[in-house]
C-alpha positions, 0 to 999 in steps of 0.5 A: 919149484913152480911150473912156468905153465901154472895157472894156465889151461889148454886151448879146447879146440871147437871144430865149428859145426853148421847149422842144427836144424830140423825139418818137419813133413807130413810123414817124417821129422827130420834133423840134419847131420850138423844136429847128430855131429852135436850130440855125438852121432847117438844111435838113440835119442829122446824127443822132448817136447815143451808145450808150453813154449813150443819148443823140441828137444832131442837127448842122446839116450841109450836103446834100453832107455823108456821111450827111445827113438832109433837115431843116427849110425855111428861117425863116419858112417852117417853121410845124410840127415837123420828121419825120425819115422815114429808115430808117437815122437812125430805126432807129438813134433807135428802139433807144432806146426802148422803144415801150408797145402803143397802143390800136386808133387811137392812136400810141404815142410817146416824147418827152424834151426836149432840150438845146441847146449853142451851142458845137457847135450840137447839140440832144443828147436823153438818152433815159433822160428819156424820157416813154411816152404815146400820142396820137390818129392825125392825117390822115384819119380811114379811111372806115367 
């Protein structure tokens, strides 16, 4: 005898995610908490860049993987966004974008929202949506 649940599937539960965006400055690409929730807090990455289409795309990979870039700490444990620090993923994201002069103090960023695509587990950022800005310089203020 046929079961009365047949034909039916289970409800996925997506828990909402904010925006995934990334922010580039001069020394740092940045990516904010939403993009490691996406792609499950990968302690690796892979930056992809498309130069045709300008666009980035990062991939969680594993350390032993060629070309892997250090991400995020596990669950729980990341509270802040992700920096990626490293000469060659930076150079490559960098000349993207066009970084405007920022005034004595303040960093000058980049920042385009992303989109996530489960199927590839990839956050991929066009940077023809990129919006220019500057911020205030965070740490420790210099001693007069």
């Amino acid at each position: 005898m046929a079961s009365v649940l047949q034909g039916f599937e289970e409800v996925r539960l997506v828990k909402p995610v904010g925006k995934i965006t990334m922010t580039v400055t001069a020394n740092a690409v940045r990516f904010n908490k939403a993009t490691a929730q996406v792609l499950g807090f990968p302690a690796y990455v892979k930056v992809l860049v498309n130069e045709k289409t300008r666009q980035v795309a990062i991939v969680p990979t594993t350390a032993k993987a060629d070309n892997a870039v250090k991400f995020s700490k596990p669950e729980g444990k990341q509270t802040t966004s992700v920096s990626v620090k490293d000469s060659a993923p930076l150079a490559a994201v960098s000349a993207f974008f066009e970084l405007p002069e920022a005034p004595e103090g303040e960093v000058a960023y980049q920042q385009v929202t992303g989109s996530f695509y489960a199927d590839d587990k990839a956050a991929v950022f066009d940077a023809a949506s990129a919006v220019a800005g500057t911020m205030k310089r965070r740490g420790r203020k210099k001693a007069a």
